[in-house]
PyMOL CGO cylinders between C-alpha atoms (Angstrom):
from pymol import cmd
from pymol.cgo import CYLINDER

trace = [
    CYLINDER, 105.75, 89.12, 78.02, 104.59, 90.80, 74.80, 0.3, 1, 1, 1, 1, 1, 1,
    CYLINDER, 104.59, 90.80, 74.80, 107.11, 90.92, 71.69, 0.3, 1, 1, 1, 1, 1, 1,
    CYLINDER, 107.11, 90.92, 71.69, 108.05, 94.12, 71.04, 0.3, 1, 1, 1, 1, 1, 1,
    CYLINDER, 108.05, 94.12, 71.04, 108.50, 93.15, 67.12, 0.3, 1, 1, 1, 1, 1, 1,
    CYLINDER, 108.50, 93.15, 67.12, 105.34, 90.70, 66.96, 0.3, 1, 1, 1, 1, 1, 1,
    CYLINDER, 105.34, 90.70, 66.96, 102.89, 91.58, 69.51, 0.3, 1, 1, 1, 1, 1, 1,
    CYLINDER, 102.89, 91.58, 69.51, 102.87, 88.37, 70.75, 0.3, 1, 1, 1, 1, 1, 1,
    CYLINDER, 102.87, 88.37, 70.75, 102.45, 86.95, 73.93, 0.3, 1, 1, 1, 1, 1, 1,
    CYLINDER, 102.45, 86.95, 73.93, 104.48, 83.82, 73.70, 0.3, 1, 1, 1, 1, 1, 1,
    CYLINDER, 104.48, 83.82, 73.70, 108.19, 84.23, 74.46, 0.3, 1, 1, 1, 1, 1, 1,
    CYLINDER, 108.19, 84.23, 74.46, 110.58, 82.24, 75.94, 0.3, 1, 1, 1, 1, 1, 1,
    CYLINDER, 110.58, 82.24, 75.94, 113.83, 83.36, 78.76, 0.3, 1, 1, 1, 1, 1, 1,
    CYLINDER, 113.83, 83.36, 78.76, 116.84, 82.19, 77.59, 0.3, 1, 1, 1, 1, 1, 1,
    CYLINDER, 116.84, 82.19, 77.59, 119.02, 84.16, 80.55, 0.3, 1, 1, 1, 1, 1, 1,
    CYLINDER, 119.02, 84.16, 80.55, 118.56, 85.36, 83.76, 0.3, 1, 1, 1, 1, 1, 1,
    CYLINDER, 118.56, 85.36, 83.76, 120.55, 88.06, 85.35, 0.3, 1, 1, 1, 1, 1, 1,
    CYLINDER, 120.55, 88.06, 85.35, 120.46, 90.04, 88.73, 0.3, 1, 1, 1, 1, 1, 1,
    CYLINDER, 120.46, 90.04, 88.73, 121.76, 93.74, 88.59, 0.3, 1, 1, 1, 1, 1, 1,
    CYLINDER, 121.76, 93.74, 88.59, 121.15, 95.45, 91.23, 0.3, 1, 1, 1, 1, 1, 1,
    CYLINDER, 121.15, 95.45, 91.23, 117.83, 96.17, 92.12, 0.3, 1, 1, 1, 1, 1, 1,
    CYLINDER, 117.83, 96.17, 92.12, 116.57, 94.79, 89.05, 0.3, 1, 1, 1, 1, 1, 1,
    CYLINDER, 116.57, 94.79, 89.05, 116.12, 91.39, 87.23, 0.3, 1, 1, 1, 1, 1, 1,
    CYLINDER, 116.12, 91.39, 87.23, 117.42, 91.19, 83.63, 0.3, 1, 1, 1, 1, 1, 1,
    CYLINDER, 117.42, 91.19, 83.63, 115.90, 88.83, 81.36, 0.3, 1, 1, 1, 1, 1, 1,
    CYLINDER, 115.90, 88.83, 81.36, 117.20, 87.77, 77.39, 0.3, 1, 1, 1, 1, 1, 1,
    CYLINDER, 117.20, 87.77, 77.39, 113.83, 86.25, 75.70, 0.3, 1, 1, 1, 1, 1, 1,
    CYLINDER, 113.83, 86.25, 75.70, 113.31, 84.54, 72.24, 0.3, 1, 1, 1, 1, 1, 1,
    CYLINDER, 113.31, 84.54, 72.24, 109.99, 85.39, 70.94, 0.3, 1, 1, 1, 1, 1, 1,
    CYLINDER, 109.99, 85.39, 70.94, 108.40, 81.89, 70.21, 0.3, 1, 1, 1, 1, 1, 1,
    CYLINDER, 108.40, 81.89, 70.21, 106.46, 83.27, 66.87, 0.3, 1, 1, 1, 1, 1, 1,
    CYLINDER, 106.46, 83.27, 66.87, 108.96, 85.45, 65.19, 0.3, 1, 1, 1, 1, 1, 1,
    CYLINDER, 108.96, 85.45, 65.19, 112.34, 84.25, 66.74, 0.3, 1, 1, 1, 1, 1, 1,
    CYLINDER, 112.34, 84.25, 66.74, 113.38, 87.61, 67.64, 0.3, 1, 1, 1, 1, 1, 1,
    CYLINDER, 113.38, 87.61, 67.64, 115.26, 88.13, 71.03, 0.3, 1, 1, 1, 1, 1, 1,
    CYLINDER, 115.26, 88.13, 71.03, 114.66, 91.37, 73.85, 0.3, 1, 1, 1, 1, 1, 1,
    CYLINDER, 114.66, 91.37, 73.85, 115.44, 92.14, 76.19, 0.3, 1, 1, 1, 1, 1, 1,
    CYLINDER, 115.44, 92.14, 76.19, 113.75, 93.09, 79.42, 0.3, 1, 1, 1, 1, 1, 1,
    CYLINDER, 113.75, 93.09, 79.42, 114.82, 94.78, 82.72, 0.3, 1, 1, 1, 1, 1, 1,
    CYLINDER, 114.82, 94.78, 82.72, 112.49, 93.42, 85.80, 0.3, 1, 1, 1, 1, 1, 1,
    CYLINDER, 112.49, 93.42, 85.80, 111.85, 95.72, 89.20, 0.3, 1, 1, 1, 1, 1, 1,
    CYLINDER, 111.85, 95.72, 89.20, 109.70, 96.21, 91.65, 0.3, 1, 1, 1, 1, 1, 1,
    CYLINDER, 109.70, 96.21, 91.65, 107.13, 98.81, 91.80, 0.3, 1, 1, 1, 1, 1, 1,
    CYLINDER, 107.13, 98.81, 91.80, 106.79, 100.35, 95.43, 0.3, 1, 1, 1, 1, 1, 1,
    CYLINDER, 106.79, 100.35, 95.43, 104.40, 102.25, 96.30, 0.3, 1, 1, 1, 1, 1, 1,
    CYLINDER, 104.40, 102.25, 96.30, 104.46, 106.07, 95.40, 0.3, 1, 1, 1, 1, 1, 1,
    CYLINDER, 104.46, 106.07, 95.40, 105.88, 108.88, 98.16, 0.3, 1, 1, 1, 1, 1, 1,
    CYLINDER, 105.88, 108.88, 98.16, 104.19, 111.60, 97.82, 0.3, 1, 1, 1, 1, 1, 1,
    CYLINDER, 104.19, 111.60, 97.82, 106.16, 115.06, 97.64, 0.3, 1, 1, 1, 1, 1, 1,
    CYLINDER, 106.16, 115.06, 97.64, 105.26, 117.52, 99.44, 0.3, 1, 1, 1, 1, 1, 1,
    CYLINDER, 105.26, 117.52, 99.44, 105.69, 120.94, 98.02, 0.3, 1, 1, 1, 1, 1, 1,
    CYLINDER, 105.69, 120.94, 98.02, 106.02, 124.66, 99.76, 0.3, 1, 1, 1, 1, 1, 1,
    CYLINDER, 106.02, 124.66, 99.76, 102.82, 125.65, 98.71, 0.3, 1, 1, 1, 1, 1, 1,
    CYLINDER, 102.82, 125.65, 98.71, 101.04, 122.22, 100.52, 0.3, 1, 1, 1, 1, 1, 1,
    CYLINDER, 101.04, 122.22, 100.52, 100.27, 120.81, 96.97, 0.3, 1, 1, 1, 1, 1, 1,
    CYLINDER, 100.27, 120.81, 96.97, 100.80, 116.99, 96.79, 0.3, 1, 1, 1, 1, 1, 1,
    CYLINDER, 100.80, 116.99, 96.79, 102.24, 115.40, 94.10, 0.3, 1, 1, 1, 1, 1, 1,
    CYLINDER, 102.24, 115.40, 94.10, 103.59, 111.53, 93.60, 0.3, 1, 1, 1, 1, 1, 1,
    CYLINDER, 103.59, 111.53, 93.60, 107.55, 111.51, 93.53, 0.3, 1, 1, 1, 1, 1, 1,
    CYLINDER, 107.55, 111.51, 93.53, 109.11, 111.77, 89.94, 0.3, 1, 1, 1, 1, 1, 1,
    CYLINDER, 109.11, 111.77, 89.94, 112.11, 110.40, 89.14, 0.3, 1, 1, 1, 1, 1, 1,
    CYLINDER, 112.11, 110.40, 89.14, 112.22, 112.02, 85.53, 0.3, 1, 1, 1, 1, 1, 1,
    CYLINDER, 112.22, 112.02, 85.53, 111.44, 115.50, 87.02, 0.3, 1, 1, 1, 1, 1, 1,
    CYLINDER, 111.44, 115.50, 87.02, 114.06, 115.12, 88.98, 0.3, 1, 1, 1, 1, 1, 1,
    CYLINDER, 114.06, 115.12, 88.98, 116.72, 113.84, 86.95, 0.3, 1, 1, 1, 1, 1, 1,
    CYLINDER, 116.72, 113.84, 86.95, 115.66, 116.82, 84.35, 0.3, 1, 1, 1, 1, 1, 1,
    CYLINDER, 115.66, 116.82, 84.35, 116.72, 118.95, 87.44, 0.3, 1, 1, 1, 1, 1, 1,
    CYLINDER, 116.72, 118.95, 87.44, 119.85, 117.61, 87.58, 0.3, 1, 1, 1, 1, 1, 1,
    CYLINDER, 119.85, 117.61, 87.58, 120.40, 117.15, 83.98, 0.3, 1, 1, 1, 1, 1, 1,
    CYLINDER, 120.40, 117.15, 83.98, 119.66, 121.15, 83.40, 0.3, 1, 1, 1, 1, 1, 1,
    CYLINDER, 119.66, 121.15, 83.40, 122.27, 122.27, 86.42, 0.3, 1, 1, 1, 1, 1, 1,
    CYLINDER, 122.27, 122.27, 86.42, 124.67, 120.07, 84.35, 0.3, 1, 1, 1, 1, 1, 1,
    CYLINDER, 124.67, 120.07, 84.35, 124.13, 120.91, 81.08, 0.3, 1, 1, 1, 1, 1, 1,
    CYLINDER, 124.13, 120.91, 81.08, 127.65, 121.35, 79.30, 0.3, 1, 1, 1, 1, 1, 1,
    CYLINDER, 127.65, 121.35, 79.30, 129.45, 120.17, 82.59, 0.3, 1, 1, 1, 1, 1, 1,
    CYLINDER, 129.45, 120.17, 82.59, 132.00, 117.06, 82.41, 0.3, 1, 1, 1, 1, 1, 1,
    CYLINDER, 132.00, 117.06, 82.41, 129.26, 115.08, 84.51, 0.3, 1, 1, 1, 1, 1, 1,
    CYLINDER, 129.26, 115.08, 84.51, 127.81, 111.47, 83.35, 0.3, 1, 1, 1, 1, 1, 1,
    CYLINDER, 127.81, 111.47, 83.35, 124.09, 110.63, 82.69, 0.3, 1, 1, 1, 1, 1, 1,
    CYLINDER, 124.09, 110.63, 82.69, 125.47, 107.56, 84.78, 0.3, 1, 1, 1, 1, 1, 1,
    CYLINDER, 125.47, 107.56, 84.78, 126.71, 109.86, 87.86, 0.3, 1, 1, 1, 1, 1, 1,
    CYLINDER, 126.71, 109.86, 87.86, 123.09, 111.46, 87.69, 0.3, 1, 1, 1, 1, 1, 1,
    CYLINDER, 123.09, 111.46, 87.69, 121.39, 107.96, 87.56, 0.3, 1, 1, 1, 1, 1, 1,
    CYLINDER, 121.39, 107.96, 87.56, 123.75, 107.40, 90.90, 0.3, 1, 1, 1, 1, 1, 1,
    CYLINDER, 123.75, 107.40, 90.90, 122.77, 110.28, 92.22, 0.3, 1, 1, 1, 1, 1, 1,
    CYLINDER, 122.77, 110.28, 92.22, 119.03, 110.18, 91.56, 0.3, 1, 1, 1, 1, 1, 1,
    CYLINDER, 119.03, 110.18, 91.56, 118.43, 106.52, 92.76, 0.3, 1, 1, 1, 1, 1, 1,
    CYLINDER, 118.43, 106.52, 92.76, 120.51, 107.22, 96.06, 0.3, 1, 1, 1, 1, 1, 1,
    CYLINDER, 120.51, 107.22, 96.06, 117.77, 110.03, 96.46, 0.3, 1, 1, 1, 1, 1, 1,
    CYLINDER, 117.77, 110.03, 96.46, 115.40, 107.85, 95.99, 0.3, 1, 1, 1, 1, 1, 1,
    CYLINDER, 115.40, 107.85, 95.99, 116.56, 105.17, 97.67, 0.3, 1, 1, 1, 1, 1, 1,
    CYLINDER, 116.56, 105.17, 97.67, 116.41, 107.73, 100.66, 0.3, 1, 1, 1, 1, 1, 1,
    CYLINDER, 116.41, 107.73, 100.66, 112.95, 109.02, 100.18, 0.3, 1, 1, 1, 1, 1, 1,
    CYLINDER, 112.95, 109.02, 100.18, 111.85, 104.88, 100.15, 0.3, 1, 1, 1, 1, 1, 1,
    CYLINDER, 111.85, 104.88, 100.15, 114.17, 103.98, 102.82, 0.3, 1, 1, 1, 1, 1, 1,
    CYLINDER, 114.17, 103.98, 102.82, 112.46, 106.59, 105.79, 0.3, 1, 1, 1, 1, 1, 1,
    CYLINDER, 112.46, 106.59, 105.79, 109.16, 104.65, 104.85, 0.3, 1, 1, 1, 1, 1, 1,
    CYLINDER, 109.16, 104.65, 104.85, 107.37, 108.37, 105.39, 0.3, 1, 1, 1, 1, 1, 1,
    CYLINDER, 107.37, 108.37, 105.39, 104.22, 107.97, 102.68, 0.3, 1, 1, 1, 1, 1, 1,
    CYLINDER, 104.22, 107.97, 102.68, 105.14, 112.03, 101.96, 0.3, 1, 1, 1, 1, 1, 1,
    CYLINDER, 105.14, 112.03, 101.96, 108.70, 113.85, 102.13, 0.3, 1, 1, 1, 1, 1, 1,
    CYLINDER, 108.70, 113.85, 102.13, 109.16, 117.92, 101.80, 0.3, 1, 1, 1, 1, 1, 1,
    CYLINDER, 109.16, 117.92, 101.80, 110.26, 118.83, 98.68, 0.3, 1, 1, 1, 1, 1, 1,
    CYLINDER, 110.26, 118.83, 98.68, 112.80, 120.62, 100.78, 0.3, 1, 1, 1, 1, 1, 1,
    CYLINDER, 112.80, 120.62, 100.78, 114.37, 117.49, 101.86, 0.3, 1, 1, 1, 1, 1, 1,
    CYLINDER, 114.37, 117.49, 101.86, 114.77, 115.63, 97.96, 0.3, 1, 1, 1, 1, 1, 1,
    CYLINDER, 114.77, 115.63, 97.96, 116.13, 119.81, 97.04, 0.3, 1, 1, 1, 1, 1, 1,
    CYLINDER, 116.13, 119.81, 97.04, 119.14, 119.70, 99.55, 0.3, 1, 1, 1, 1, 1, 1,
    CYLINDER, 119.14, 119.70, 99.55, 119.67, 116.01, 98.85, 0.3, 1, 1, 1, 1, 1, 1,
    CYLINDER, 119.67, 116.01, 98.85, 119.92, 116.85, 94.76, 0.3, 1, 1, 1, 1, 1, 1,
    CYLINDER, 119.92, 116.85, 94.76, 122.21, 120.24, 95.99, 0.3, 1, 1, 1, 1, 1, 1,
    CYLINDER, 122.21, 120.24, 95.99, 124.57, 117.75, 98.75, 0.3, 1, 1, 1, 1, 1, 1,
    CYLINDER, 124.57, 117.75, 98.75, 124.95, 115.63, 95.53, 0.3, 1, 1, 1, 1, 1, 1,
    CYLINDER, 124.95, 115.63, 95.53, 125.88, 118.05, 93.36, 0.3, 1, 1, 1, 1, 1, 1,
    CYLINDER, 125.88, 118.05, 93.36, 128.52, 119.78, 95.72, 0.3, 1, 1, 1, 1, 1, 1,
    CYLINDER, 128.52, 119.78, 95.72, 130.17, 116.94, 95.84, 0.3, 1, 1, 1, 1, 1, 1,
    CYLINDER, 130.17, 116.94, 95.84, 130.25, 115.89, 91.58, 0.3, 1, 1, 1, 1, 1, 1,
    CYLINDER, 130.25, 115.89, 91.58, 130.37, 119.59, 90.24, 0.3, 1, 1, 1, 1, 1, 1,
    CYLINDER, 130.37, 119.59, 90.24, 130.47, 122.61, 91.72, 0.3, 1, 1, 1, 1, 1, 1,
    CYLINDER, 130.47, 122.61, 91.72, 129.32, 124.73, 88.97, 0.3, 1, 1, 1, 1, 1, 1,
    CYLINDER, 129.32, 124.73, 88.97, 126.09, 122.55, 88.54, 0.3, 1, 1, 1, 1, 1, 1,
    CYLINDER, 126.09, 122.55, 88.54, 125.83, 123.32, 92.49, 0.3, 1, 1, 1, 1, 1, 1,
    CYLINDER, 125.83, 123.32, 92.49, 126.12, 126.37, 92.14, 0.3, 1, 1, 1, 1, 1, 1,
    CYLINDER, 126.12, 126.37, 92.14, 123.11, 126.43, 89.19, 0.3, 1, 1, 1, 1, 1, 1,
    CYLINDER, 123.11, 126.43, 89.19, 120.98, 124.19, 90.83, 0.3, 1, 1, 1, 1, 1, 1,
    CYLINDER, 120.98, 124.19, 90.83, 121.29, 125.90, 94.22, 0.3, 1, 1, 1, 1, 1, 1,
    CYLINDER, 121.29, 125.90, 94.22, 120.70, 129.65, 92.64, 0.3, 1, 1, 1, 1, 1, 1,
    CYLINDER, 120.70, 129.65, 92.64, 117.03, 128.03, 91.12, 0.3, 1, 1, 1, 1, 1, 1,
    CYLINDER, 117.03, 128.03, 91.12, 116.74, 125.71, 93.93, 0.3, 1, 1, 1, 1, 1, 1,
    CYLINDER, 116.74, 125.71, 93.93, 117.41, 128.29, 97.32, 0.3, 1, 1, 1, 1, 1, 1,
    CYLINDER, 117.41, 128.29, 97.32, 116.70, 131.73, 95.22, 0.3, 1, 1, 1, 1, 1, 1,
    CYLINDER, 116.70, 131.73, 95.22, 119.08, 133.52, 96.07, 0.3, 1, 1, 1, 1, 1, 1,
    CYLINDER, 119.08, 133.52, 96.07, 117.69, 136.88, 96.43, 0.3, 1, 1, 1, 1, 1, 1,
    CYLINDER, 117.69, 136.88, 96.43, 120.44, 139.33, 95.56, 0.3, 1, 1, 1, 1, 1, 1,
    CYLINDER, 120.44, 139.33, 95.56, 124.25, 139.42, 94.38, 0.3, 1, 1, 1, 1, 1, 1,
    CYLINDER, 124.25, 139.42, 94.38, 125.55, 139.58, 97.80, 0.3, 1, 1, 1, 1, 1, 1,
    CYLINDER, 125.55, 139.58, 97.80, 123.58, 135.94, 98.26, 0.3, 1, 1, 1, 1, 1, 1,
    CYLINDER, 123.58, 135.94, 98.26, 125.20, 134.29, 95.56, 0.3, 1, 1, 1, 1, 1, 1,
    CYLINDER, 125.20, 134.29, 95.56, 128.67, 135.22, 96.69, 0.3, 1, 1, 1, 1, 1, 1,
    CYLINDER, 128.67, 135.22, 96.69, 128.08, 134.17, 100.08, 0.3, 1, 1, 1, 1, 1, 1,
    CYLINDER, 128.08, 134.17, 100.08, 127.13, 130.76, 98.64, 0.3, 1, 1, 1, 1, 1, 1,
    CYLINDER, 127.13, 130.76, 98.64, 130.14, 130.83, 96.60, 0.3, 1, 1, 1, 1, 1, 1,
    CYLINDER, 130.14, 130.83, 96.60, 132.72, 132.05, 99.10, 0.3, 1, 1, 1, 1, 1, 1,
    CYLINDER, 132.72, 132.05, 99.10, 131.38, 129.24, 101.71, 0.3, 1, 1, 1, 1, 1, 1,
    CYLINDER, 131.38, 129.24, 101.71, 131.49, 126.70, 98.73, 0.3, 1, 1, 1, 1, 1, 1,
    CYLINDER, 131.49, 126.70, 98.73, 135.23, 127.66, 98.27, 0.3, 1, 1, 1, 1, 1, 1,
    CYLINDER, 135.23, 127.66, 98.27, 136.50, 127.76, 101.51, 0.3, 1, 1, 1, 1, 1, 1,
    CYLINDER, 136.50, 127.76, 101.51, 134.71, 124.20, 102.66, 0.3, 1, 1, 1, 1, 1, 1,
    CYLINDER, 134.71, 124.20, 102.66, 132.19, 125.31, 105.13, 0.3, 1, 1, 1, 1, 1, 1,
    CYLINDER, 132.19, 125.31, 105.13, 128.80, 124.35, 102.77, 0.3, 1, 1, 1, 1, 1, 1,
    CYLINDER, 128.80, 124.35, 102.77, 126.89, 122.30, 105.58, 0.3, 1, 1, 1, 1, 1, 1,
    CYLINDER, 126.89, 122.30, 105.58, 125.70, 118.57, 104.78, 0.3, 1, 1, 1, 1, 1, 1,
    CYLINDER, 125.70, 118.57, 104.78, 122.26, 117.73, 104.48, 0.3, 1, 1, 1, 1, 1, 1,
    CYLINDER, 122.26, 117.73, 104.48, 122.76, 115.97, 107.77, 0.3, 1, 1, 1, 1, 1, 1,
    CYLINDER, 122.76, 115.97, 107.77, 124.17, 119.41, 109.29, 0.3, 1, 1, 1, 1, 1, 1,
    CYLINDER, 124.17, 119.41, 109.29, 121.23, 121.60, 108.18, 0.3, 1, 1, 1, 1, 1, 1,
    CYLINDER, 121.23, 121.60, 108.18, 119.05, 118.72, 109.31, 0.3, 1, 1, 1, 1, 1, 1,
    CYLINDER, 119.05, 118.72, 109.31, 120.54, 118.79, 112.74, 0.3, 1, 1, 1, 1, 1, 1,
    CYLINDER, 120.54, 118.79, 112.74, 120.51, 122.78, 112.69, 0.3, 1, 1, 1, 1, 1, 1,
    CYLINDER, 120.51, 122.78, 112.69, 116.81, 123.15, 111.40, 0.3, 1, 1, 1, 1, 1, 1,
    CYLINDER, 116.81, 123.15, 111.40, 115.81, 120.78, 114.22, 0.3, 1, 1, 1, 1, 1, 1,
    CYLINDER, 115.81, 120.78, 114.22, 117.40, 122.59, 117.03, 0.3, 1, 1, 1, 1, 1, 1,
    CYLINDER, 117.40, 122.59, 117.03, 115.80, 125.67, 115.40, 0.3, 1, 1, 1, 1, 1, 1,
    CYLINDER, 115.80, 125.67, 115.40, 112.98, 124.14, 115.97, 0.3, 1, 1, 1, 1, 1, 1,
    CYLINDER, 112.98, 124.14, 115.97, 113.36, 123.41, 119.39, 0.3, 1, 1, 1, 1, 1, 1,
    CYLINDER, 113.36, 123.41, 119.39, 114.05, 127.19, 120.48, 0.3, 1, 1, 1, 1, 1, 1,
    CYLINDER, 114.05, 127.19, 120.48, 111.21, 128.32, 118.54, 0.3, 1, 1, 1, 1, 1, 1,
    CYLINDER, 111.21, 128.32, 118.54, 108.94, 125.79, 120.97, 0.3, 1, 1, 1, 1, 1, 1,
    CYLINDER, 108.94, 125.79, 120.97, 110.78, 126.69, 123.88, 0.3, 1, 1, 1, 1, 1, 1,
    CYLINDER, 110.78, 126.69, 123.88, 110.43, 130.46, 122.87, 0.3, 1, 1, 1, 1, 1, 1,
    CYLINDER, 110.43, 130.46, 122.87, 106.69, 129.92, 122.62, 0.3, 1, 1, 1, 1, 1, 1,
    CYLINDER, 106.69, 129.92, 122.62, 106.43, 127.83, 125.40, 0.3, 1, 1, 1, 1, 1, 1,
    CYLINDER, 106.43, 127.83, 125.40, 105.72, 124.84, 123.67, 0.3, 1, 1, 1, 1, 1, 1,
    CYLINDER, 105.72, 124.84, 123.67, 106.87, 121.67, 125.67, 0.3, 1, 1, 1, 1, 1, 1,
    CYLINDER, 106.87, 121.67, 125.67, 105.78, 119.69, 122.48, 0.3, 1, 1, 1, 1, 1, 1,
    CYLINDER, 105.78, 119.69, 122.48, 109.28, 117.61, 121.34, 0.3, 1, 1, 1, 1, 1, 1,
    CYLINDER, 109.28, 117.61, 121.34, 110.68, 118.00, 118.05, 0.3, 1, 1, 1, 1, 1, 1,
    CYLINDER, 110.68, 118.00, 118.05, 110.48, 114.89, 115.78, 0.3, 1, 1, 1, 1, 1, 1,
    CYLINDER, 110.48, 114.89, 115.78, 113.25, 112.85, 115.23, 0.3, 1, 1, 1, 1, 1, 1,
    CYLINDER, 113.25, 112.85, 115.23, 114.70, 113.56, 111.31, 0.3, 1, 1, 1, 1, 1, 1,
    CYLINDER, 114.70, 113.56, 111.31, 117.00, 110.19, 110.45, 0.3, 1, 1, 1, 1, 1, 1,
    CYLINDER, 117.00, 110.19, 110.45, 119.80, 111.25, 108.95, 0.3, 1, 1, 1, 1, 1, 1,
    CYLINDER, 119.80, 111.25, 108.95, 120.83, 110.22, 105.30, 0.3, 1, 1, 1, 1, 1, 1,
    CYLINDER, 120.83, 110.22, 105.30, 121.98, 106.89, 104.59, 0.3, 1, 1, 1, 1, 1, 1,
]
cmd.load_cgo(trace, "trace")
């Protein structure tokens, strides 16, 4: 491990500590006595996003916790609630073991997570994130958001899939609809 003060490559670990998902280690640089330290994890391998134009892209943490960090700019929410919030969507991406996700599927995870910490950073990052088209959009999303009827990722999974299945069946398609795991 290189010294961050010295350049050099001869330091020593002094402590050891699991956190998590991560390994942190205190070091004592062996040519300048200065101590670091350094947070260990694993690198997986990159999921690639999907977006709605077909473009491919390698998932971004950053550019998604800038995302989040925009819908709650000025809002009573943590940069630790958004660090929750962007590893559990992460953790989901990973988790499925799919080597590409819809960009879809991380946007409703972000706007499930937000509905749930804020609602006026829902409401920001869903008016970007879904468009809304018009006025009359908005207040829908805002009148369902108030009376408790938003739908969970898992319920819009389970209602785009049976979507799916009626537009096969209305085109005669006997092909099955694949499985979508639910969240976590």
């Amino acid at each position: 491990m290189r010294c961050p003060f010295c350049h050099s490559e001869s330091s020593r670990v002094t402590d050891s500590r699991g956190t998590g998902n991560a390994v942190r280690r205190r070091r004592e640089c062996a040519d300048c006595g200065e101590r670091f330290t350094t947070l260990e994890t694993v690198l997986r391998s990159t999921v690639q996003v999907v977006k709605k134009d077909g473009r491919r892209e390698d998932f971004d943490r950053e550019k998604l916790l800038a995302g989040l960090r925009s819908a709650c700019a000025k809002r009573n929410v943590s940069a630790g609630e958004l660090d929750a919030v962007v590893a559990d969507i992460q953790a989901h991406v990973t988790r499925e073991g799919n080597p590409e996700v819809p960009s879809s599927v991380i946007g409703e995870l972000a706007v499930d997570a937000l509905r749930r910490i804020d609602h006026i950073a829902y409401i920001r990052f869903a008016s970007v994130y879904r468009a809304f088209a018009d006025l009359d959009s908005l207040k829908d999303a805002l009148q369902a958001l108030d009376e408790g009827r938003v739908p969970t990722f898992e319920e819009r999974t389970r209602q785009l899939a049976l979507l799916e299945d009626e537009a096969r069946a209305a085109a005669g398609s006997r092909e099955p609809t694949p499985i979508v795991r639910s969240v976590g």
